[in-house]
C-alpha positions, -999 to +999 in steps of 0.1 A: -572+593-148-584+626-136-597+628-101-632+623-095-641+636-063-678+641-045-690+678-054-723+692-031-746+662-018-753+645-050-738+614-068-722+632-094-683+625-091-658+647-112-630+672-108-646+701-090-638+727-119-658+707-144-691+714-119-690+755-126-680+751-164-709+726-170-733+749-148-731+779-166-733+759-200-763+747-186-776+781-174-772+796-210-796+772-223-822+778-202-852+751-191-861+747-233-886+720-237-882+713-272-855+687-273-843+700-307-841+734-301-819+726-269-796+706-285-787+734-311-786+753-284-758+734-272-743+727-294-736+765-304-724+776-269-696+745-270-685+757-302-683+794-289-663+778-260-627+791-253-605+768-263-589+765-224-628+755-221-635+729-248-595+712-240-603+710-201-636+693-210-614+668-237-591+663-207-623+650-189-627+623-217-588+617-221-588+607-183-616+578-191-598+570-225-567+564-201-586+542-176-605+522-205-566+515-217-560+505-180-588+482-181-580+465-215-609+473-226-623+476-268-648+501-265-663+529-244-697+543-245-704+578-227-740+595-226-774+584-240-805+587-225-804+552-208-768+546-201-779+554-159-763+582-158-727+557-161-700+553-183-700+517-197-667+496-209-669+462-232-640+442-216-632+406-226-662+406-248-685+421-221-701+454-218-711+467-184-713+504-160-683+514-145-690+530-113-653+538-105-656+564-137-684+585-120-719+594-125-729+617-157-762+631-163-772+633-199-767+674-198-734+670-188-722+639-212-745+659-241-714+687-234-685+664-234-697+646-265-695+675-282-665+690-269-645+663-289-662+679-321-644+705-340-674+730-353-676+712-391-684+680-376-706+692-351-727+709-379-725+674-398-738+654-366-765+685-365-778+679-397-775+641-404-777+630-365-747+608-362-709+620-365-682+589-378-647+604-371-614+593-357-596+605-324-559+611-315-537+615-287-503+616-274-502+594-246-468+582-225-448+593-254-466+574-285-502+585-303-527+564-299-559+561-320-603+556-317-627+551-339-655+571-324-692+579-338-713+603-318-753+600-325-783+610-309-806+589-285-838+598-273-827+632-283-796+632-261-760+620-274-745+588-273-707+582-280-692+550-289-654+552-293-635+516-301-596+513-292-576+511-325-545+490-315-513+508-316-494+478-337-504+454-360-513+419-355-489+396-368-497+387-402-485+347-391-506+343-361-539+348-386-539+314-391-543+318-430-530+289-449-501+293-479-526+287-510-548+316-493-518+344-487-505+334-520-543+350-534-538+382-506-499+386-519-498+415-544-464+397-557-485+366-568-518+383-577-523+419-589-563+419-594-595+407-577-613+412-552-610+402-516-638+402-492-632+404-452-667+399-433-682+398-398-700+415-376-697+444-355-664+436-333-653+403-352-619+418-358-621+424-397-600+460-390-571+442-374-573+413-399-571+438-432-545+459-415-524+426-411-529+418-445-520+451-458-493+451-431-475+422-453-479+433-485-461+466-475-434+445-464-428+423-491-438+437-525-436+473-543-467+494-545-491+520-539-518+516-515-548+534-515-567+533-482-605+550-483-618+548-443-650+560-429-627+568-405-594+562-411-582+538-380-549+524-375-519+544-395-499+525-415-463+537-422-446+537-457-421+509-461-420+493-494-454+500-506-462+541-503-499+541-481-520+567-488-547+570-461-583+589-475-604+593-448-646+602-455-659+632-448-621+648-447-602+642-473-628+627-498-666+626-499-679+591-502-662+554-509-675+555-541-656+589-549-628+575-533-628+549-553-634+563-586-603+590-577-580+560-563-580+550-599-559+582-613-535+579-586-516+549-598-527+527-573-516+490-570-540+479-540-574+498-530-589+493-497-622+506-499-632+504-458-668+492-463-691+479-496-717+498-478-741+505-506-753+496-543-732+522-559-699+515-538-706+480-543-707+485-582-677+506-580-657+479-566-671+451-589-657+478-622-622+490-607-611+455-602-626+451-639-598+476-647-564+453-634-568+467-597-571+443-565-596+455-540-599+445-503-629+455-484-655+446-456-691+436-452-711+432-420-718+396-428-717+362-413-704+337-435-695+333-470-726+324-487-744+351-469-718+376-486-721+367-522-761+366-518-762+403-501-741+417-527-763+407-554-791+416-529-782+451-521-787+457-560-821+466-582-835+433-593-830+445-629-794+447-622-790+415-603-782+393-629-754+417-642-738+419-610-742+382-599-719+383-633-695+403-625-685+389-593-683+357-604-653+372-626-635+392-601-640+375-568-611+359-550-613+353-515-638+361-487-630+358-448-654+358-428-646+359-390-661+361-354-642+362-324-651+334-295-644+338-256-612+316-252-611+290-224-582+318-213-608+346-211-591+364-241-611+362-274-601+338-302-604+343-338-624+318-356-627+322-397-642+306-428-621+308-457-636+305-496-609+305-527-633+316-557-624+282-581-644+280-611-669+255-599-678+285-570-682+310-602-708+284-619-724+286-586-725+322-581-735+324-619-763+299-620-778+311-582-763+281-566-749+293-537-763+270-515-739+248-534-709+270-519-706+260-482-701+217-494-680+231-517-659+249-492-664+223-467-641+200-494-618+221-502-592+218-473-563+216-494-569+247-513-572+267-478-609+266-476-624+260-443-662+265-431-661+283-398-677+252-381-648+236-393-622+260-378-645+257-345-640+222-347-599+230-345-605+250-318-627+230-297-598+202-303-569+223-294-590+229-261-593+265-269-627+273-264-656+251-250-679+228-267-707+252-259-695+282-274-683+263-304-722+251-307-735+286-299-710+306-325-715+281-353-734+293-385-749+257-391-755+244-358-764+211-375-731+210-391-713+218-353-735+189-336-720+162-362-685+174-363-689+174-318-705+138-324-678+124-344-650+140-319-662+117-294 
């Protein structure tokens, strides 16, 4: 990591030649009281940098990137306007300040923010107020990859960037049983939908990429992935990958979409159902002979099927509930638990889409869906207390966290009953 040493009688801790650069930034912007005035104002003297400028500020950013890898940890967030003045790392699971990475005032992390920015995106995060896009370096001989979104906060920036893993997760350790990647195999099953879900940091990312990691190894094809950003970069082997990334290379999912399907496609990833028309677009290009995979921010499998229908006009409801009925095929929805290691643990409930789960989707039964998954072990369903319940046997997390990451805690107290 770049040094950080003590510069004039403050608690401010960075290379020395960072102190001048970020002093006559600061000087050209004068003592502006109108937070939005000021941050245009920045934001058009770091795009009139020189570019030994704007890269000796990225180098600033590079050496905490290199120190987050150090740490093992999933994300870093820099700036804000209550960050205390630190840079924060989520390690294990847990976010906290890192003192060791210096102290930043909210001027100076405004500057580095937007020193990652080329000028388009800064005059996207300008106008709409947050900035999605990927990051990439060269580091110890092999590139390395973050998703990174940049927003405002309390009229100061905030950064989030989140490690993308430089390898894929072995499609074998998932965990997913053989009825299950039979649906997810392109070779057995060339249309339908497939849903991964979770929250924020359950791991659906490295889950899809290991699914579309063994379809690329196994069968023919063309695969057509449409990110928001694009994160981990697959390699051609025997399916030809074609990466789409938002805001770059194609306006919206739903374009990307709609495009994928005069490119002779065999598998579309769309990277998020994010909205009603993206969500209908999905429901009609599997209609066509297509299979889809794509992620919600959802917490089970019920929960999925009624958002969906949800997310739609109530006049349109009835057609869509419809609809994906017909296509559905598999949703996954995840979380990942603190193992009794200290390393996270992936826990996941599975649901095949058999016809008495269309009836029930059909006839707003849902509620009918979780029993129904609960019984339907030998098909390769599981409910996620369930998959705790494996876990908590195999001693690989504790009792508590298997009661306090359960979706039915009612469910989780009678499966912990009958253990004992």
């Amino acid at each position: 990591m770049i040094d950080l040493v003590e510069k004039r009688n403050t608690s401010l801790r960075y290379a020395p030649e960072a102190v001048d650069l970020f002093d006559k930034l600061l000087s050209r912007i004068g003592p502006e009281s109108d937070p939005a005035t000021r941050q245009r104002r920045m934001a058009e003297l770091v795009m009139r940098l020189a570019p030994e400028e704007k890269r000796f500020l990225q180098k600033l950013i590079d050496g905490f990137l290199i120190h987050m890898r150090e740490m093992d940890a999933s994300d870093i967030e820099i700036g804000g306007s209550n960050c205390q003045q630190s840079i924060w790392l989520r390690i294990q699971g847990h976010k906290m300040a890192r003192p060791e990475m210096g102290r930043w005032s909210s001027d100076q992390s405004d500057i580095l923010v937007l020193s990652l920015l080329s000028q388009h995106q800064i005059e996207r995060l300008v106008e709409h107020r947050v900035m999605d896009f990927s990051y990439e370096k060269v580091l110890e001989g092999r590139s390395v990859r973050w998703r990174a979104s940049a927003y405002y906060d309390m009229a100061h920036l905030a950064l989030n960037m989140r490690a993308i893993s430089a390898t894929i997760y072995p499609y074998n350790k998932l965990g997913i049983p053989a009825p299950i990647s039979r649906s997810l195999s392109l070779a057995h099953e060339k249309q339908g939908l497939i849903l991964l879900t979770g929250i924020t940091g359950s791991g659906k990312s490295t889950t899809l990429d290991s699914i579309i990691d063994a379809n690329n190894q196994t069968v023919d094809g063309h695969i057509v992935i449409i990110g928001d950003p694009i994160e981990y970069i697959h390699t051609s082997k025997k399916c030809i990958i074609r990466h789409r990334e938002v805001g770059r290379d194609v306006l919206s999912f739903k374009d990307g979409a709609v495009q994928a399907l005069r490119q002779d496609p065999d598998i579309i990833v769309v990277g998020e159902m994010c909205d009603p028309d993206t969500i209908k677009t999905c429901l009609e290009i599997v209609d066509t002979g297509h299979k889809v995979f794509s992620t919600l921010h959802t917490g089970s499998a019920v929960e999925t099927i009624d958002r969906i229908v949800a997310e739609c006009q109530v006049e349109e409801q009835d057609r869509i509930r419809n609809r994906l009925a017909d296509v559905l095929r598999i949703i996954i929805s995840q979380k990942l638990i603190p193992g009794t290691d200290g390393k996270l643990v992936l826990a996941k409930e599975i649901l095949l889409v058999t016809s008495a789960v269309k009836a029930a989707i059909r006839n707003k039964n849902t509620h009918e869906i979780y029993q129904m998954i609960s019984e339907g072990g030998k098909l390769g369903m599981i409910t996620l207390e369930q998959d705790l319940q494996r876990l908590l046997s195999a001693r690989v997390i504790t009792e508590g966290d298997a009661f306090d990451y359960a979706n039915n805690k009612r469910r989780m107290q009678e499966l912990i009953y009958q253990r004992m």
